[in-house]
C-alpha positions as CSV (number, residue, x, y, z in Angstrom):
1,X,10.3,0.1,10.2
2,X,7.0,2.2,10.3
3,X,6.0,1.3,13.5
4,X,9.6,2.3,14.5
5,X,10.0,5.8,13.4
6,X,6.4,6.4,14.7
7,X,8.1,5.3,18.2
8,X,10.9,7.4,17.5
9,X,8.3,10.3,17.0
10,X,6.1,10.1,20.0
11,X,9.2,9.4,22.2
12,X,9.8,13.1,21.2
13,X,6.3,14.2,21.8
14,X,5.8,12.1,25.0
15,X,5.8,14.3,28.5
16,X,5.4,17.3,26.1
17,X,1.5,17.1,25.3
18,X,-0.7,17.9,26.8
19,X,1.5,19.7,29.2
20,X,3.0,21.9,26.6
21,X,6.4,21.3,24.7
22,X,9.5,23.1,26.1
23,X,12.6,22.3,24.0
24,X,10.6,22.5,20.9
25,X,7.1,23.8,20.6
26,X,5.1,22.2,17.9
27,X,1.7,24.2,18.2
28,X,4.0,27.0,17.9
29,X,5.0,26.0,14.6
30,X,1.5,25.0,13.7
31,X,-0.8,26.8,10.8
32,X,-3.6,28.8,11.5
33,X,-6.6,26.3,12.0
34,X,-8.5,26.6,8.1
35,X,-12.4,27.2,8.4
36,X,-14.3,24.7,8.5
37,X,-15.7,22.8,5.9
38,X,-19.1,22.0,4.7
39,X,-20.2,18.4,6.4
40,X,-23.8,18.7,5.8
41,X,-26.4,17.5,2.9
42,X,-25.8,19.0,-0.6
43,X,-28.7,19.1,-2.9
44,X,-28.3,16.8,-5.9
45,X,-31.8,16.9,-7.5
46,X,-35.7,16.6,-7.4
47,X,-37.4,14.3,-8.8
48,X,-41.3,12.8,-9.1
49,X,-42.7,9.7,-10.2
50,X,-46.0,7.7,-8.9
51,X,-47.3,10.2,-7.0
52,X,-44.3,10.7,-5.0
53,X,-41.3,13.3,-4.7
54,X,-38.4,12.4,-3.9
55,X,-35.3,14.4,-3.2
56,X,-31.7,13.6,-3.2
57,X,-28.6,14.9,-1.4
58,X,-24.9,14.1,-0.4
59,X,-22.9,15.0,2.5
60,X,-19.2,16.7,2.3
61,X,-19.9,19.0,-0.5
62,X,-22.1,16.4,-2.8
63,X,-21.0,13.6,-5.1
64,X,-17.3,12.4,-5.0
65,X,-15.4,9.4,-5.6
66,X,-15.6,6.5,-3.2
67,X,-17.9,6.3,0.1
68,X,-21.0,8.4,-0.6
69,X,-23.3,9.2,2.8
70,X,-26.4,9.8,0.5
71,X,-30.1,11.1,2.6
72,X,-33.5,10.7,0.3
73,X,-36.2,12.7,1.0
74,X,-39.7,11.5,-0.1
75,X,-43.0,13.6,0.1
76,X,-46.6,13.0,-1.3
77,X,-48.6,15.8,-1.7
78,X,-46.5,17.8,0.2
79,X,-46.6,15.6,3.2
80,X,-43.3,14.0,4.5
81,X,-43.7,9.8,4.2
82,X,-41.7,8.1,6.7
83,X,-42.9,4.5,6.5
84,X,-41.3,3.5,2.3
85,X,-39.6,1.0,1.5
86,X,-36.3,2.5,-0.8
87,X,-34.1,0.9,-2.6
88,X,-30.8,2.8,-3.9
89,X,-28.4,1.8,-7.0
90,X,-25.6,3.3,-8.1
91,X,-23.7,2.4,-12.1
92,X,-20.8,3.6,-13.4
93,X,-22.0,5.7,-16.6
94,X,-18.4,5.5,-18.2
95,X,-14.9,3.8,-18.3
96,X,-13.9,0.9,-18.2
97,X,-16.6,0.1,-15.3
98,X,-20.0,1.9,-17.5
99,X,-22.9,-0.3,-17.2
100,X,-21.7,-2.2,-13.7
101,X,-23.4,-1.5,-10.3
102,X,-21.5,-0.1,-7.3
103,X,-21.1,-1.0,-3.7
104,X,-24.6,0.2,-1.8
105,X,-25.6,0.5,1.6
106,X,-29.0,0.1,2.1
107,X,-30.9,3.4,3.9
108,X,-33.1,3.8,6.5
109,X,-35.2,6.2,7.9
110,X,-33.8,8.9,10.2
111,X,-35.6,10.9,13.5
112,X,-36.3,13.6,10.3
113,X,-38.0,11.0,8.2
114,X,-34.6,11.3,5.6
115,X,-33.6,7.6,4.7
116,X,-30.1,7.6,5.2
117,X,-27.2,5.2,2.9
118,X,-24.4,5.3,1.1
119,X,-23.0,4.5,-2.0
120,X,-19.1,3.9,-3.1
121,X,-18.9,5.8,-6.6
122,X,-15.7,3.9,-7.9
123,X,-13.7,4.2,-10.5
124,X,-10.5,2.5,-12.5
125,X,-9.7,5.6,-14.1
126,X,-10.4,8.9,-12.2
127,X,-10.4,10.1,-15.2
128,X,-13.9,9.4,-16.0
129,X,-16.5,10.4,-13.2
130,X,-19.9,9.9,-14.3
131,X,-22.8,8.0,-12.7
132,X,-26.2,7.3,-11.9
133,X,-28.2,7.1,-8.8
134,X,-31.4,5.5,-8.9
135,X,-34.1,4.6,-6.0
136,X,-37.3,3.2,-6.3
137,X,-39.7,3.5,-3.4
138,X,-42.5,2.3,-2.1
139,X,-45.3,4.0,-0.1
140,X,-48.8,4.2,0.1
141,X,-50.2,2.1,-2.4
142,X,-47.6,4.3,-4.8
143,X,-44.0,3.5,-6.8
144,X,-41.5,5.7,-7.5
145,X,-38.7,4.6,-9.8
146,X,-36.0,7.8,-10.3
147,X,-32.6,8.7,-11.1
148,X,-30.2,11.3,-10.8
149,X,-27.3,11.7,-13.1
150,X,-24.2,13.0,-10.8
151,X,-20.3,14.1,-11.7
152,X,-18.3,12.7,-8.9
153,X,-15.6,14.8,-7.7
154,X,-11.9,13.5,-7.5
155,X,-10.5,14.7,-4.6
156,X,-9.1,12.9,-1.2
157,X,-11.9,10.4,-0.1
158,X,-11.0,7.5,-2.5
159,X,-7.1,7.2,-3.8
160,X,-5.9,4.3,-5.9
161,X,-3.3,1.9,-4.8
162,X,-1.7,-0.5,-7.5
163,X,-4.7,-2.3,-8.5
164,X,-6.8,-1.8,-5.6
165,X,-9.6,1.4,-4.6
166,X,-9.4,2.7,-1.1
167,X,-11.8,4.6,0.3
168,X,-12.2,7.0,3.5
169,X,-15.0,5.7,5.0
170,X,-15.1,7.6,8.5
171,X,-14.5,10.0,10.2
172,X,-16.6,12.7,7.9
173,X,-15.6,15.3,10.1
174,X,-11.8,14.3,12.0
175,X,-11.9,16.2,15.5
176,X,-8.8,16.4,18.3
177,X,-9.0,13.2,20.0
178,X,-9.6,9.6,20.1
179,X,-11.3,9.2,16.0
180,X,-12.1,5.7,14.5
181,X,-10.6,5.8,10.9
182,X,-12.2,3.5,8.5
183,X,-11.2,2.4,5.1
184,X,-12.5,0.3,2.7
185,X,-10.5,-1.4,0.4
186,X,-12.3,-2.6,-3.4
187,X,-10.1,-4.4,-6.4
188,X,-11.8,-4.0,-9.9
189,X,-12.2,-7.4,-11.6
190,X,-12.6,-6.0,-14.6
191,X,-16.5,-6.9,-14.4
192,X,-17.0,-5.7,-10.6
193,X,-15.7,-4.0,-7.5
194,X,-14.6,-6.7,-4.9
195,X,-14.3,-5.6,-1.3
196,X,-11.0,-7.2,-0.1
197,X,-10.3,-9.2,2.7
198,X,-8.7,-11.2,5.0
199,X,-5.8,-8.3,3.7
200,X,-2.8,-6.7,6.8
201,X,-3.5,-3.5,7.0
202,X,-1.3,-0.7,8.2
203,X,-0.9,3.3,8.5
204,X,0.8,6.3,9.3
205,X,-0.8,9.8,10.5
206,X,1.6,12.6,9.8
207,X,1.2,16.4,10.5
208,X,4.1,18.4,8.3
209,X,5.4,21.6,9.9
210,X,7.3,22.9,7.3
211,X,11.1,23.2,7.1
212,X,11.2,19.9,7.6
213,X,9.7,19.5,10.6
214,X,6.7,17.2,11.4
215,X,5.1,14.7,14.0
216,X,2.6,11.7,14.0
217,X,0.3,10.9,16.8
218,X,-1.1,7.7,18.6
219,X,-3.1,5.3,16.6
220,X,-4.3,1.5,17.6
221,X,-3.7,-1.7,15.4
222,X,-6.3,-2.1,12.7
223,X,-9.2,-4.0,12.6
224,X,-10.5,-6.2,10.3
225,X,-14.2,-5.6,10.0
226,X,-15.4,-7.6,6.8
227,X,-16.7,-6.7,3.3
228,X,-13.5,-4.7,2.5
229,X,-13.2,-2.5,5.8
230,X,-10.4,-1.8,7.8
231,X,-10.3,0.4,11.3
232,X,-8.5,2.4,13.7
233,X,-8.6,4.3,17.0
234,X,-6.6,7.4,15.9
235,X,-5.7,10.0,18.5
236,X,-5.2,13.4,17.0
237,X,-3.1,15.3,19.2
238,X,-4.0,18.6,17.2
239,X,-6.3,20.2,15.0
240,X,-4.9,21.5,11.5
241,X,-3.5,19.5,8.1
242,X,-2.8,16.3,8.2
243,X,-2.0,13.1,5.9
244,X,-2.9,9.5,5.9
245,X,-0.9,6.9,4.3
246,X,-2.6,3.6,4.5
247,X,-0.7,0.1,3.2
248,X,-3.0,-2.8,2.4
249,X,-1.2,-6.4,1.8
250,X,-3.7,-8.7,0.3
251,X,-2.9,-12.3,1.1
252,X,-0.3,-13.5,-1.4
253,X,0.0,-10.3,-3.5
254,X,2.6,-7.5,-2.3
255,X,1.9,-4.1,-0.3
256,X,-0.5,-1.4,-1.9
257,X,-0.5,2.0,-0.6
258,X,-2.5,4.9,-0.3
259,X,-2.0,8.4,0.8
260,X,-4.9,10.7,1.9
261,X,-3.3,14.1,1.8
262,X,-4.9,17.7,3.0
263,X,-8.0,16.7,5.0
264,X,-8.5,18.8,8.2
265,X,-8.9,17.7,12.0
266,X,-10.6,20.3,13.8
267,X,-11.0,20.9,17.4
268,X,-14.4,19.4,18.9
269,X,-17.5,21.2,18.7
270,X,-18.5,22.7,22.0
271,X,-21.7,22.5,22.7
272,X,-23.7,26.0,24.2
């Protein structure tokens, strides 16, 4: 039924973009474009140990629930190191999930010497958003073990479906075109996070115009990509608000959804 009214949708949009709509212009109707957001590193502390400095920061605005980019610097004496060996952790500090470690991707170094990974800061109850990072690292002869307390924000990148996490995983910044969307989907055991697979996966892009007017645009069938992640090719036919409703059916269990709503495709970045 999805799949149908998205036909019925695009069968009103087809021959009309990118040509221009006659009967009924939709980019007339559209909002102002917003400004755009912040997509770089955000500080989230300083910290020194060993003989080392180490300094750590989050992309989209700093720490929120689910997928994390994180970028560690490390300096000794001053000088940037570029050849450690880092290890990141992340732990739930409270709710029903305090004490148990999270979902990690392991960094590595950058062109800038930043070592570049992520970390899915989940949570049963959003209610409760309190963690830990930690990295030890390993350079020169040195060790570094440090942490940084952090106060995720609950906002659109992770939303909970029945008993199931899912978590916006790419893009960071959504731009007019052809996009991969990623999710990844985590249960809570009660003692751990569990990336779910072998799960059919679903969506359903929506643009609202107001007045009860409103569109979708083309999107591919999902891909199953292991360890919990699920993916797209999304074509955004315009910049502005959008929504994202996801629906994950684990084998044998029934049909969890999840709606993204109020992130912002922009138009690509031209370069000078």
């Amino acid at each position: 039924m999805r799949r149908l009214l998205l036909f019925s949708w695009l069968v009103l949009l087809a021959g009309c973009v990118p040509d221009g709509l006659t009967d009924f212009d939709f980019q007339d109707l559209q909002p102002p474009a917003p400004p755009d957001e912040l997509t770089g590193d955000v500080l989230v502390g300083v910290a020194s140990d060993g003989g080392l400095t180490v300094t750590l920061a989050a992309a989209r605005g700093g720490p929120h629930l689910g997928y994390v980019r994180l970028g560690l610097s490390v300096e000794e004496a001053g000088a940037t190191v570029t050849t450690a060996d880092v290890t990141l952790r992340a732990v739930a500090e409270a709710g029903p999930a305090a004490g148990v470690a999270l979902p990690i991707k392991a960094p590595a170094v950058d062109a800038e010497g930043v070592y570049r990974g992520a970390a899915f800061l989940l949570a049963p109850d959003t209610t409760v958003r309190r963690f830990t990072i930690s990295a030890t690292i390993r350079a020169n002869g040195k060790m570094a073990e440090v942490a940084f307390p952090v106060e995720a924000r609950n906002d659109l990148w992770m939303q909970p479906a029945g008993d199931l996490l899912v978590s916006w995983v790419d893009p960071l910044r959504p731009v007019v075109g052809v996009n991969r969307f990623e999710v990844a989907v985590h249960r809570w055991t009660g003692a751990a996070f569990e990336p779910v697979d072998g799960a059919d996966a679903d969506l359903t892009p929506y643009m609202d115009m107001g007045g009860g007017d409103g569109h979708s645009t083309p999107f591919g069938d999902f891909a199953a990509l292991g360890d919990g992640r699920y993916a797209w090719e999304v074509d955004f036919i315009m910049s502005g608000g959008w929504e994202m409703t996801v629906f994950v059916t684990p084998a044998g269990a029934s049909e969890a959804v999840a709606t993204f709503v109020g992130y912002t495709v922009y138009e690509p970045e031209v370069e000078a």
